[in-house]
Structure formats: structure tokens, C-alpha cells
C-alpha positions in Angstrom: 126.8 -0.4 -54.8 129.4 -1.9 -57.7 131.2 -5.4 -57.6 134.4 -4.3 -59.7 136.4 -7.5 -60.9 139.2 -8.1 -63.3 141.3 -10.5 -65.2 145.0 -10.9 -65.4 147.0 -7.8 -66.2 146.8 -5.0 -68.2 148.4 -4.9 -72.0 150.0 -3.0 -73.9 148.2 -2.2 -77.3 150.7 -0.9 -79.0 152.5 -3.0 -81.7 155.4 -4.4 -80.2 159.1 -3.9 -81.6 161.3 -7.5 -82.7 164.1 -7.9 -80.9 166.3 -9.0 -83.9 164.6 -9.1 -87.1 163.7 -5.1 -87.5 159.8 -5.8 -87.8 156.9 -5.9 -86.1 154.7 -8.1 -84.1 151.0 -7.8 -84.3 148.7 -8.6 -81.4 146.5 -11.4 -81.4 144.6 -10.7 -78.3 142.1 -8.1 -76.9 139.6 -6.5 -74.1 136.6 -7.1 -73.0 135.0 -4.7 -70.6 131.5 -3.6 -69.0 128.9 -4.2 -66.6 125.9 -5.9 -65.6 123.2 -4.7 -63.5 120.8 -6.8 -61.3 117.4 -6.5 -60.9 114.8 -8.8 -58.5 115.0 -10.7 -55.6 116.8 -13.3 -54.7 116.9 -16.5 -53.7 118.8 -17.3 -50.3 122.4 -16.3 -50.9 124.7 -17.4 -53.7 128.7 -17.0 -54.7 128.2 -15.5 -58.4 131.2 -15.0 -61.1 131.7 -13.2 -64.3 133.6 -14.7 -67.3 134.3 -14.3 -70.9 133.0 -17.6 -72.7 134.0 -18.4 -76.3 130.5 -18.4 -78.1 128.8 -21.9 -77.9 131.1 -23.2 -74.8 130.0 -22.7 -71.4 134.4 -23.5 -70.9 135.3 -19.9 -69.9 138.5 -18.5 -71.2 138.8 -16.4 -68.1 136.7 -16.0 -65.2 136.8 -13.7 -61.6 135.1 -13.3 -58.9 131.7 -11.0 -58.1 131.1 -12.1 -54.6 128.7 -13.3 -52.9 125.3 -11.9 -52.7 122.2 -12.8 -50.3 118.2 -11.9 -49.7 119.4 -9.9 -46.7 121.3 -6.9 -48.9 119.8 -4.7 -51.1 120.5 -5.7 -54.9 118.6 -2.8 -56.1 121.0 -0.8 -58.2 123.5 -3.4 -57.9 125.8 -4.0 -60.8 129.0 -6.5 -61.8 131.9 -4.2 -63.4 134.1 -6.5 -65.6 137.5 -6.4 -67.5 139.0 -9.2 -69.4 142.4 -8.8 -70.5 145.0 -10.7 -73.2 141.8 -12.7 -74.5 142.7 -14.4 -77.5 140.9 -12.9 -81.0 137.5 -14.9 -81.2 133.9 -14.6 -80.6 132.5 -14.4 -76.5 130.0 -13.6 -74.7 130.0 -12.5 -71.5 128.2 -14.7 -68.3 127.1 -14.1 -64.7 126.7 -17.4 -63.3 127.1 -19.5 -60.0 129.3 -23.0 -60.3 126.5 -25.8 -60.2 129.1 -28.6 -59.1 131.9 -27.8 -62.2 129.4 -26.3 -64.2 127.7 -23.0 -64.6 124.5 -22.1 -63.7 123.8 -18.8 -65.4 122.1 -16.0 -64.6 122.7 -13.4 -67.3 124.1 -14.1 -70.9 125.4 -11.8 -73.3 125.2 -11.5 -76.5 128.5 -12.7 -78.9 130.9 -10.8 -78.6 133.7 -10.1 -81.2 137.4 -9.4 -80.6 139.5 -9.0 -83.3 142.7 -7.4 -84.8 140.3 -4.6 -85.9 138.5 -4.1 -82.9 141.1 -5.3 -80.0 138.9 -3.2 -77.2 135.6 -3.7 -76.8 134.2 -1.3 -73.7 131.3 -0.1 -72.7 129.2 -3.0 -72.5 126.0 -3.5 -70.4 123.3 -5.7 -69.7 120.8 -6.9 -66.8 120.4 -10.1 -65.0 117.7 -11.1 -62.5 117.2 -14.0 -60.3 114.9 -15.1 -61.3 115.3 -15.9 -65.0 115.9 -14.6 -68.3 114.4 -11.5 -69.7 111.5 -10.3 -70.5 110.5 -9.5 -66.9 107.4 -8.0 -65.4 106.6 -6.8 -61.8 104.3 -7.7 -58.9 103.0 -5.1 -56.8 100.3 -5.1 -53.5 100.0 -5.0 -50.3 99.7 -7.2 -46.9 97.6 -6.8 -43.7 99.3 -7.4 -40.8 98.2 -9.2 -37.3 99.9 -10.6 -34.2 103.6 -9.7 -32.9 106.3 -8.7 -35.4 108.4 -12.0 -34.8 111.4 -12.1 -32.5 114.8 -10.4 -33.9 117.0 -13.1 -35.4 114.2 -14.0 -37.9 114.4 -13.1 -41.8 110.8 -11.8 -42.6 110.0 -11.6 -46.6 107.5 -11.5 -49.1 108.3 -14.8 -51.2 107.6 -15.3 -55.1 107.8 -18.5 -56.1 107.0 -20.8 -59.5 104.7 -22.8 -59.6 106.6 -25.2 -61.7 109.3 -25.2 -58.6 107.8 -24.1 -55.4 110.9 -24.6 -53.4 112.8 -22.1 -55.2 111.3 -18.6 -53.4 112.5 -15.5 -54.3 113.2 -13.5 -51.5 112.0 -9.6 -51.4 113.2 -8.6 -47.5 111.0 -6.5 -45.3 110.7 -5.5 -41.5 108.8 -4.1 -38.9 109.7 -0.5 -40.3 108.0 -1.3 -43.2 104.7 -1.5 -42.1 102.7 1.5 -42.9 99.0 1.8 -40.9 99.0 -1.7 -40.5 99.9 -2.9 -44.1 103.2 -3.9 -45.8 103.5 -2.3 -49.4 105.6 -3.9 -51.9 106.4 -3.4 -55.4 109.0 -6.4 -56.8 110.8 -6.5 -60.5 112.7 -8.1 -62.2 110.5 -11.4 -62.7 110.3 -13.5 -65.5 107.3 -13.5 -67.2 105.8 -17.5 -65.7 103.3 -18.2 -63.2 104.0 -17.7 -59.5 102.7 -18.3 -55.7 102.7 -15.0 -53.5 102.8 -15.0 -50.1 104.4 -13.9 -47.0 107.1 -15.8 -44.6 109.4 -16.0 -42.1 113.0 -17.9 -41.6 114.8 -19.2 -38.6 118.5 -19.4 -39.8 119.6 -21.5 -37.0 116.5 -24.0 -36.8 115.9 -23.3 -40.5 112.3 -23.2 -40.0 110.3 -21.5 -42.6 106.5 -20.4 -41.3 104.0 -19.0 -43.8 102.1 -16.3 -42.4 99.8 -15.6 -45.4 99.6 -16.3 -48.8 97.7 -15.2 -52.0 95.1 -17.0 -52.9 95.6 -17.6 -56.4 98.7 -17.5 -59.3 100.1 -14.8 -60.4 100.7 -14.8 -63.9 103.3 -12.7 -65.4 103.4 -12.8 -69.1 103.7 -10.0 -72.5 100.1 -8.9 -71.9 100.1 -8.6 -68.4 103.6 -7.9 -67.4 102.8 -6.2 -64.6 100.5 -7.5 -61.8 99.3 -5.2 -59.0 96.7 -5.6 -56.2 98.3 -8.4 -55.0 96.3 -7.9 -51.8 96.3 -10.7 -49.1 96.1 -10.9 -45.0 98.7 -12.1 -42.9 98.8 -13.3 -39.3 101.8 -14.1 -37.5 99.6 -16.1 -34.8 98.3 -18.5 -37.2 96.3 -18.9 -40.8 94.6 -15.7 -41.5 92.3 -17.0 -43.6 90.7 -16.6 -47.2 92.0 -13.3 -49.1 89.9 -10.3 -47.7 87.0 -9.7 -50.3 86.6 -5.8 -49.6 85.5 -2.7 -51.0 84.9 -2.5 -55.3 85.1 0.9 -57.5 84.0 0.8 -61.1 83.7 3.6 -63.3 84.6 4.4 -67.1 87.1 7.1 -68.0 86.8 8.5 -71.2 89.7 9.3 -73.2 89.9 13.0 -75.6 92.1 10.8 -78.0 93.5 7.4 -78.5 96.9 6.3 -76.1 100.2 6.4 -77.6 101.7 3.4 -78.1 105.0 2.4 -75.9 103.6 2.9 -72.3 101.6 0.6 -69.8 98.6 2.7 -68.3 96.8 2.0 -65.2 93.6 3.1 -63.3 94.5 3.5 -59.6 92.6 3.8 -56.2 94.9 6.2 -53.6 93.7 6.7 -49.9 94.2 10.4 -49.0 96.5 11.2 -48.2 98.4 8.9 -50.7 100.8 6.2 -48.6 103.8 4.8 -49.4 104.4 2.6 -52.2 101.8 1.3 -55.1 98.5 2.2 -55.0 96.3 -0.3 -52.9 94.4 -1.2 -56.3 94.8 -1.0 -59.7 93.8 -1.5 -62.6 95.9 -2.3 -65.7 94.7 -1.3 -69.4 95.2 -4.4 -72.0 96.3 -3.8 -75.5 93.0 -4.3 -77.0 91.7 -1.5 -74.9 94.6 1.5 -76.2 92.4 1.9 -79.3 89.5 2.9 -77.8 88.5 6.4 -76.4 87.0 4.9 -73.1 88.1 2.5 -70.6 85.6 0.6 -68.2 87.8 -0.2 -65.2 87.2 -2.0 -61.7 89.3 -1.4 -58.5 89.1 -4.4 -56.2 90.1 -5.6 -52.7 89.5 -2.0 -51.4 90.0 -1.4 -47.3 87.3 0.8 -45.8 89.0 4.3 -46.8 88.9 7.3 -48.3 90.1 7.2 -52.2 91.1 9.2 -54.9 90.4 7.5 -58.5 93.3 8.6 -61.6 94.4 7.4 -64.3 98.6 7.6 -65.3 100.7 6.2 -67.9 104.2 4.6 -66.6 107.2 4.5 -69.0 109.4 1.4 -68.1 112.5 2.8 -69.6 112.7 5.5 -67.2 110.3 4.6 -64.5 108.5 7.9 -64.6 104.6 7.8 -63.8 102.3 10.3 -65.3 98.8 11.0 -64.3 96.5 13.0 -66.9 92.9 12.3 -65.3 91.4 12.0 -62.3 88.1 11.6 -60.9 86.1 14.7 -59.4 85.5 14.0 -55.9 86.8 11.1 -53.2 84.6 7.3 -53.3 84.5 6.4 -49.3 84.7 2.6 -49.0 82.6 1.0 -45.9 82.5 -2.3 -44.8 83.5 -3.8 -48.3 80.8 -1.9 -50.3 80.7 -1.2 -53.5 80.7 1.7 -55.7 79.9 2.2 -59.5 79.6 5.0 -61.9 82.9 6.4 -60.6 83.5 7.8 -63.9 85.7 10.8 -65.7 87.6 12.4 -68.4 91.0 12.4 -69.6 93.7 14.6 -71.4 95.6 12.3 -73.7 97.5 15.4 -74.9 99.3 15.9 -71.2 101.4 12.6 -72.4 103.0 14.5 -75.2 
């Protein structure tokens, strides 16, 4: 889906002819054009703009419309297509923001941009925003339980990310009773910036404007350069009452050892799949730290395991293109049973499939 918007009209870029002198007229204004995608969830619903701002002003020289956006459409994929017309030669940057009582409250900033006599059309620009802050951002991925009645229709059902320096602000990541997979929601969020968050799993009433929690993470989730991307985020949720402490279930550890070092410029991860694999991310994982890539073994441990049948791999994951790749994997299935666990799990793998 694309939010096109634009600014005043169109302009001619030719030099313009004088009406009595016999000379010329040179333009002193330009374009700006491009587009911003978003990432994330969101939180609640908002009424966002685009504008050109002269570098070091948050006074936009021209501003339009985006629309309004809420937690009950998809943003995935979403982007902002902008045009900026007769902008006077200077220095902007470009901002997605929502107006905080006269001001803006921004959600994406460009870099400056430059529009001069020598460069009167700048196109082709593009950037990201998300919700939930400024880049870098990381991801959180894992899983629910679910017990009790799907709530009635009418209520908004979501898994909700929120900081724990402002608890009241919860990004909003949608789900429903489709989404439920043999008894288990599976999500996988981005688009958050790196900080420390709660997890958990709600429900809103958007006439009585009720919010019920129906489970919750234990712990924070921390988000930051080493870790940017959390998985096994594995909690139980009841929509009766409080379901409780986190489930402490079933453990797999094991050491995989490598036929070379890892390449540089990919995250890698040990996962735990049932069999056959189910939708979404893995239902544990575990991520390889930087002080670990030098190495030609990793020891790993696979946590919060339901009784299941598992496969055990390892795979790289490129963030640029999103593209998983899996180049060892353990010789056999590990059956989990009533939260026991299992060790020695171990295996080779084939650095040189990554090439």
C-alpha cells in the first residue's frame, strides 16, 4: 500500500524568457521528491504528515498530508510517496511527523538536503521510519500459549511492546483468532528501537476503553547492537484470568562445530523446529554473539521448549534482504517430555554453503 502526497503545482524548469528586456530569468527554486517506508507497530492510531524543513528549523516550508494510520491496518510494506515543488534554493531535510499541539512530533528525519541552481531536482530519495523510534532497530520474536475463549468480536486483540521508560506508550502488533496455530500465537515484530521493553499480550474495548492483560513476559526485553534481535519470547496467556509465571519447559544444549570461521555481516542463530516446521519463528533460538563468530564451535542452549518433536539447525540471516540460510543441522529429532532436558545435541557445519 502507498500514501502518495504532493505540494503545490508543478514547474517549469526551463529558463524563462523576459517579457521586455531580451534576457533571461534564472530559477531560484527546486524539487524535492521520494519516499519513506514504515516499519513496526504502532501505537493506537495517528494523523501523520510529510514536509520539507529548512535544515535546523522544525518551521516547514511546505507540508501535505499522509493520512492517518492505526494498529488495526497492516503497515507492513507501507510507504509515504512525497513531492515538493517551487521550494526555494536552500538546505532541507525531509520529516514524517504528527502535529503535537503546533509542533511536530517526528517520526522519521532525513538527512539535509540540498537544492540549488545546480541541482534544481533532487528525486529518488528514500528512507524508513518506525514507531517506535529512531533507527537502529532490532526485532522481537516468540510465541504465546493460549487458554479460555477467544474474546467477543468488537475487541482489538494484540501483542503489546512497551518501554520501560514509558509503559503507557504500547506498541501495537494486531492478531486474531486465525492466528492461532495448535494452540500458540507466533509473532515475529521489527522495526524497534534498540531500548528496553515489557512483552505481553492484551486486549481493548474501544467503546468502554478497557484494556485487559492476558499475559505478559516475565522479564525485559532488551534490544540493543549486540543483541538486536531477541527471539523466544515465550510466555502463557489466559483469557479467564492470570496464567501465571512463564512456562519453564523443555532445554536442548549441544555444540555445533564450525569447518571454518563465520563471515562477517550476518546474524546467525541455533534454532529448535517441531516437525513438521509451523508457521512463523522457530519456538527457540539461540542467537550467536560477536565474540563467538571467531571461533570454530558454538555451545548453544534452546530454552522454553513444549513437549514436541524437534529438529536442531543452525542458519545465517542477512537483514538487508531478509533471506535465511541454513548450512547444519543436527542428525536425528530431540523429543521433549514433560519439560526435560536434553544435552549433547551436537553437530557439524559447512561454513562454505554461506559463500
Amino acid at each position: 500500500m502507498s500514501i502518495r502526497v504532493a505540494a503545490i503545482a508543478l514547474f517549469s524548469i526551463f529558463l524563462l524568457a523576459s517579457c521586455g528586456g531580451g534576457g533571461t530569468e534564472q530559477l531560484t527554486t527546486g524539487q524535492i521528491s521520494g519516499q519513506v517506508s514504515v516499519v513496526g507497530p504502532i501505537n493506537g492510531s495517528v494523523e501523520l504528515f510529510v514536509g520539507a524543513f529548512p535544515s535546523g528549523s522544525t518551521n516547514a516550508t511546505q507540508t501535505s498530508s499522509a493520512g492517518r494510520v492505526s494498529s488495526t491496518a497492516s503497515l507492513s510494506g507501507r510507504t509515504i510517496t512525497y513531492s515538493f515543488t517551487e521550494l526555494p534554493f536552500g538546505s532541507y531535510y525531509i520529516g514524517v511527523f504528527a502535529d503535537a499541539g503546533g509542533s511536530p512530533s517526528f517520526y522519521y528525519k532525513s538527512g539535509d538536503v540540498n537544492c540549488t541552481a545546480q541541482n534544481q531536482i533532487v528525486s529518488g530519495l528514500s528512507g524508513q521510519c518506525s514507531f517506535s523510534g529512531d533507527a537502529p532497530w532490532g526485532t522481537v520474536s516468540g510465541s504465546t500459549s493460549i487458554t479460555g475463549d477467544w474474546p467477543a468480536a468488537g475487541k482489538l486483540t494484540f501483542i503489546g511492546i512497551s518501554p520501560m521508560s514509558a509503559p503507557q506508550n504500547v506498541l501495537q502488533f494486531l492478531v486474531s483468532e486465525s492466528d492461532v496455530n495448535d494452540g500458540r500465537i507466533h509473532y515475529d515484530i521489527e522495526g524497534i528501537t534498540y531500548g528496553t521493553y515489557l512483552v505481553g499480550f492484551y486486549g481493548y474495548d474501544p467503546v468502554s476503553h478497557q484494556v485487559d492483560t492476558f499475559g505478559a513476559f516475565d522479564n525485559p526485553v532488551v534490544i540493543s547492537a549486540s543483541s538486536p534481535n531477541v527471539a523466544t519470547v515465550n510466555f502463557a496467556s489466559d483469557f479467564a484470568g492470570d496464567p501465571g509465571t512463564d512456562p519453564q519447559l523443555g532445554t536442548i544444549t549441544g555444540t555445533v562445530t564450525l569447518s571454518s570461521t563465520l563471515p562477517g555481516g550476518l546474524f546467525y542463530y541455533v534454532a529448535a523446529n517441531t516437525i513438521p516446521p509451523a508457521q512463523g519463528a522457530p519456538p527457540a533460538v539461540y542467537e550467536v554473539f560477536e565474540d563467538q563468530l571467531g571461533g570454530t564451535s558454538i555451545d548453544f542452549t534452546l530454552s522454553f521448549l513444549d513437549d514436541d518433536e524437534y529438529s536442531v539447525s543452525i542458519f545465517a540471516y542477512d537483514i538487508t534482504t531478509h533471506q535465511a540460510t541454513y548450512f547444519g543441522e543436527y542428525d536425528g529429532t530431540v523429543t521433549v517430555s514433560g519439560g526435560d532436558s536434553h544435552s549433547d545435541i551436537d553437530f557439524s557445519a559447512d561454513v562454505s554453503l554461506l559463500n
